[in-house]
N, C-alpha and C positions, 0 to 999 in steps of 0.2 A: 472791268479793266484791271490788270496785275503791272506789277510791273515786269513781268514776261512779256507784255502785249508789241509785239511787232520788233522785239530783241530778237538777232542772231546769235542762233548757240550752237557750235559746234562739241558735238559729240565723242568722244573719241572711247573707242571699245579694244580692250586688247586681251590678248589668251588668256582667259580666265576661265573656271566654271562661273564665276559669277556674274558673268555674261547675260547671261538668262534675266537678269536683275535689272539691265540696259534697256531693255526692251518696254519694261514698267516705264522707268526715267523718262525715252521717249514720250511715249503716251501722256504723262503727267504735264511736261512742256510743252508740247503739242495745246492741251487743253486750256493751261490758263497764255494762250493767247503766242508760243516762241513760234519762228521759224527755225525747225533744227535741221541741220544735215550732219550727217552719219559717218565718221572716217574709223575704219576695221582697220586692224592692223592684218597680216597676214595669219598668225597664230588663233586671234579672235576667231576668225574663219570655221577655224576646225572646230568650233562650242556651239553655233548658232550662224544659223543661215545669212548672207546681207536680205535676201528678200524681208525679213521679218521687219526689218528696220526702214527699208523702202514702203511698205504698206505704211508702217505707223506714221513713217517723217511725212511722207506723199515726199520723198526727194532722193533721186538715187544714191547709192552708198558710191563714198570714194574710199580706195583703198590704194590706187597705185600713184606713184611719187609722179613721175610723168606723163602726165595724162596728154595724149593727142587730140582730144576731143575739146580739152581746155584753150580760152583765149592765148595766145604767143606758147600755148605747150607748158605756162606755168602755172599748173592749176595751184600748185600750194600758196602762191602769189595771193593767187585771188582770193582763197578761201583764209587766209591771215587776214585779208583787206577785211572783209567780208563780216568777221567775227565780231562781237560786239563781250562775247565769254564764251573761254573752251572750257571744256568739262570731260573729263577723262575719269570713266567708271565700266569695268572696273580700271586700277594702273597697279599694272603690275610691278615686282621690283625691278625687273628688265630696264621698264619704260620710263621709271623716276631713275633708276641711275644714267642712264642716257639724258634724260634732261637733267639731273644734276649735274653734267658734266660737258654739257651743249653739245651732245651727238645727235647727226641730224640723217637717219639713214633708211626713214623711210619716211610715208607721207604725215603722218601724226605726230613725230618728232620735230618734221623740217615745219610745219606748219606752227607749231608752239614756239619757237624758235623766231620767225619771222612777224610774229604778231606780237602787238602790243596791247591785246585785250587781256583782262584778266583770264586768271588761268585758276581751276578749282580741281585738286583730283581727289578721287573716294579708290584708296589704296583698296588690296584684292587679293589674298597672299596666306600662306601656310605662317602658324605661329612662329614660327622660330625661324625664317625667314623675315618674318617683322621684327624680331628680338634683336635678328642680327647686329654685330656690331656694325659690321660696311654698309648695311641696307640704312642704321640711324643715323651714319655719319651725310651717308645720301639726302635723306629726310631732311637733317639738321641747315645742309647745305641749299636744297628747294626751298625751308618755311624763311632760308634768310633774306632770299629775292624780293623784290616789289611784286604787286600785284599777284602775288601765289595764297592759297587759302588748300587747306586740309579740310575733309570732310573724313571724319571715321581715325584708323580704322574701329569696327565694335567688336565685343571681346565674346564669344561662347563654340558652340559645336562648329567644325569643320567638316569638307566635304572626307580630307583624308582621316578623319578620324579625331585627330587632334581638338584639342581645347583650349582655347586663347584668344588675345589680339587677333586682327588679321582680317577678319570677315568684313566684307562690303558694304557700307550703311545700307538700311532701305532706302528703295526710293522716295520715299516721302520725304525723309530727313535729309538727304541729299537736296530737293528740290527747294525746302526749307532753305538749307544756306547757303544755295544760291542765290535763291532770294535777297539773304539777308546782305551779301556780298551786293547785289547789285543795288542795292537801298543805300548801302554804304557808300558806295563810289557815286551815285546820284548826289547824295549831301554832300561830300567832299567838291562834286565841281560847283555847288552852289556858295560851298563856303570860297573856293578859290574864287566865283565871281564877287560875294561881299569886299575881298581883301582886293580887287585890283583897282588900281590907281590910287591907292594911300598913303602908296610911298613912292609917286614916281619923281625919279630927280636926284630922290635922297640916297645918300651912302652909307652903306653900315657897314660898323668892324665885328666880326663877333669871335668871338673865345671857344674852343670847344673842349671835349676831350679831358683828360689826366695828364699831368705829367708826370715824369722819373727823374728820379734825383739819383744817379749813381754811388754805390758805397765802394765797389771793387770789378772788375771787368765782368763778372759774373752774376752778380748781385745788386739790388736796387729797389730804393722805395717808392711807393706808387699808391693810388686809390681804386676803387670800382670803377670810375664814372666810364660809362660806356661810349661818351659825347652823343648818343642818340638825340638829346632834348637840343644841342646845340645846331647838330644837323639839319632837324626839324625847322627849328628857328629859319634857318639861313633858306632853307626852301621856302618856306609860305614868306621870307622877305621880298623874295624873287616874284613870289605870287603878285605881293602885293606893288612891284612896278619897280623896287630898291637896285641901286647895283650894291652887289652883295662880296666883301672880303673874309675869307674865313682865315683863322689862326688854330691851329688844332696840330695838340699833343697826338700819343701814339694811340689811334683807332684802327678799328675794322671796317671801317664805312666807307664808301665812295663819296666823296663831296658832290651834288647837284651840279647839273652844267648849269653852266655863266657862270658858278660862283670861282672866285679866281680864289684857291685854297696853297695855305702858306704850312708845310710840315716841320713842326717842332718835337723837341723831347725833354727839355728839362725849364724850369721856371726862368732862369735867367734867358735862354734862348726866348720863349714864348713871349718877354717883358720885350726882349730888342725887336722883336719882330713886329711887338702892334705898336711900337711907337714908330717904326721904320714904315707902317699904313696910315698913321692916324691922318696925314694931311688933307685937308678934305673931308673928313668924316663929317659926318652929320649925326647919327647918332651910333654910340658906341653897348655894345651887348655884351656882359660878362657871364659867359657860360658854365668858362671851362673850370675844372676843381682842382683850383694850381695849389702845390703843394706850400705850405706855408714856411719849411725851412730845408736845407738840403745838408748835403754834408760838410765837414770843415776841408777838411782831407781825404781825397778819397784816392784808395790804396790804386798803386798801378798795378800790384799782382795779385792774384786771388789771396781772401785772407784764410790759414788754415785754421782749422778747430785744434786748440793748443793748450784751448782752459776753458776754465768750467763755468765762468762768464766774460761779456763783453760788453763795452761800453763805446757808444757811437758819441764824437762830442757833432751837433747838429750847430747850424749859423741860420739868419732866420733869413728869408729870400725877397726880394722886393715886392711889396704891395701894387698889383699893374693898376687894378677898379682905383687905390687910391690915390695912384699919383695919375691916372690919368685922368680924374674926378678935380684933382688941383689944379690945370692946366688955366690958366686966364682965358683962353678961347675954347675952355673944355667943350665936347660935345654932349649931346642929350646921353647922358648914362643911366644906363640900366644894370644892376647887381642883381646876385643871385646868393639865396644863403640857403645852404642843403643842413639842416640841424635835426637834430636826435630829441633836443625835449625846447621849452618854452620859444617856441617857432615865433611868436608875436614880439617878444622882448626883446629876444639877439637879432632879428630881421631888423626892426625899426633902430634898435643899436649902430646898427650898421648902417643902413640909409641918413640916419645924420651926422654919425663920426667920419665917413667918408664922403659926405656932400652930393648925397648920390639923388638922380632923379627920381629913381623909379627902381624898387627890389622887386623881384619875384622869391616867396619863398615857400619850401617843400620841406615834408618831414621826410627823412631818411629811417633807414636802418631793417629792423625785422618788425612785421606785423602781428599779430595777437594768432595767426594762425604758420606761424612761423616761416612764412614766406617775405621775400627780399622788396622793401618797397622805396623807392624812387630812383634807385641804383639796379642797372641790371635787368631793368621789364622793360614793358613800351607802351606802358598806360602809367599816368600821373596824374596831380592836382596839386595846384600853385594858388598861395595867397597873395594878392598882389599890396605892396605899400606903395604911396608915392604923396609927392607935396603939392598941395594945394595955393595958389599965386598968394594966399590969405598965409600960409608959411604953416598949414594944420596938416596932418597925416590924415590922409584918408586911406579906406584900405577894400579889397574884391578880392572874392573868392570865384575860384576856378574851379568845377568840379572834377572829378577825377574821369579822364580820359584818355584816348591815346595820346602818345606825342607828339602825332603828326596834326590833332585837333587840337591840341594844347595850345600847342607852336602858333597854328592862327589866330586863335583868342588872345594871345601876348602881343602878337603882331599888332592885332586892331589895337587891344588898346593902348599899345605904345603910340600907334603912328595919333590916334584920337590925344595921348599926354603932348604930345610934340608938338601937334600943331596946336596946339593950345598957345 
């Protein structure tokens, strides 16, 4: 038994020469245990027969959008329904900029489009069509969606000749991470079952995002923080049964449904904002990385460059974690300290200078292989302090993971400090 064993997996094949390559995939799914069926696009057609693919699936190929032979005429309905992961190999650029862009005009497209299974594609493409600048903006724009996973491309000889990027993982290694995808998303609903009902009842405020301190209509100071870890949070709240308020600076994110989300941009705004929610909180989350001071004066017309230095005078911004940490009916607070060196020292600094319940803290900055860490990925690791009813710090480590697993390990063991 795999955990392919009795998954629906939809296929999808599009004009490639690497088509040929699909045919393996089949086979390979097939064996340890999928039900796949087969959608060709038109293009795919001219590389390799459907028959080839109806032997291996044992299930006729679909290829056309309206099918009459389908229940109500909407076969792509059913086969969204149906899918449990689509898997598109090869995908051409054609077909990832259509789905970067939710064009849906034939049955492979309309059918990704309408299903909420994960989606895996093993890109198939001339090097310098991968290089492409529009083809990466595409790419950039797919790996930012939920449930999307890249497979390849791998880098050597071409059928045109060429040498690069571009070529179609094997099957093996394809079948690999889907694997590995569907393993992930199996843990994932076993952790959303650990977390529900933990917090049902409760309300939480959470902090997200950066904020921007204006210096001149043009110009403005600001941090990395991408509000990802904040996002994450407010989702596995949700998991865990919470009704969930966010407050978040300027991101790129979608806030989770239910959560009723409040847009801010500068430290004063985000301060009025979570005390214009706190009523009713139960426990309160400081995510976001509010800037600590803004400007005194900030210019109404752009400033020009006139000399050879400048001088900002900065005013220092209200402290939200501390005054909402003072509060005579404070609620359960949770702070957050993102520090570059003695992580243990300035964390618990903080959790008793500000009367806080519970820190999570993370190292920041660049890693020994010069890559960006706790700012800007979507895997982390948090050490957690908090006060013991005996008034001792105790302290957990979180190992490093995504932030959408992160997020529920802070959950549990918040809602586990709370109800304490």
């Amino acid at each position: 038994m795999t955990v392919f064993t009795d998954k629906n997996i939809i296929l999808g094949v599009c004009g490639g020469i690497a088509a040929y390559k699909s045919a393996e995939l089949v086979r390979l799914l097939v064996k340890q245990g999928a039900n796949v069926q087969v959608i060709m696009t038109a293009a795919a057609q001219d590389f390799i027969a459907p028959m080839t693919f109806q032997a291996l699936s044992g299930n006729p190929v679909r290829s056309e959008l309206f099918d009459h032979n389908a229940e109500a005429g909407m076969g792509h309905i059913e086969l969204a329904r149906w899918a449990d992961m689509i898997l598109i190999a090869p995908a051409t650029a054609n077909t990832i900029a259509k789905l970067s862009q939710g064009i849906a005009d034939n049955l492979l497209t309309t059918v990704c489009l309408a299903s909420a299974a994960p989606l895996m594609i093993a890109p198939a493409m001339n090097q310098q069509m991968w290089l492409s600048d529009v083809n990466q903006e595409n790419i950039q724009r797919f790996k930012n969606r939920p449930l999307v996973s890249l497979a390849g491309p791998a880098q050597g000889e071409q059928a045109c000749g060429d040498n690069g990027p571009g070529r179609m993982e094997e099957a093996q290694t394809i079948v690999q991470e889907c694997a590995q995808l569907l393993q992930d998303m199996l843990q994932q609903q076993i952790e959303k079952q650990v977390l529900s009902g933990l917090l049902d009842g409760q309300r939480l405020l959470i902090t997200a995002g950066p904020t921007i301190e204006d210096i001149d209509p043009v110009r403005y100071i600001t941090n990395r923080s991408s509000g990802k870890m904040g996002f994450a949070i407010a989702e596995a709240a949700l998991e865990a049964g919470a009704e969930v308020v966010l407050v978040s600076g300027p991101v790129a994110l979608s806030a989770p449904e239910k959560v009723v989300c409040y847009e801010v941009r500068s430290a004063l705004q985000m301060h009025e904002a979570v005390f214009k929610q706190l009523d009713n909180v139960d426990i309160f989350i400081a995510t976001a990385a509010v800037a600590d001071y803004r400007v005194e004066d900030i210019a109404t017309q752009k400033i020009k460059k006139t000399r050879d230095s400048f001088t900002l005078q900065l005013i220092k911004n209200p402290d939200i974690l501390a005054d909402v940490s003072a509060l005579a009916d404070k609620p359960f607070t949770v702070g957050f300290a993102a520090e570059t060196s003695e992580l243990e020292k300035y964390a618990v600094d903080k959790l008793q200078r500000k009367n806080l319940d519970m820190i999570a803290a993370n190292q920041v900055g660049i890693d020994t292989d010069g890559q960006p860490k706790g700012f800007d990925v979507d895997s982390n690791e948090l050490r957690l302090f908090f006060k013991t009813p005996e008034d001792f710090i105790k302290q957990k480590k979180i190992p490093e993971m995504s932030k959408q697993q992160l997020a529920r390990e802070l959950i549990r063991e918040i809602a586990r400090q709370y109800n304490k």
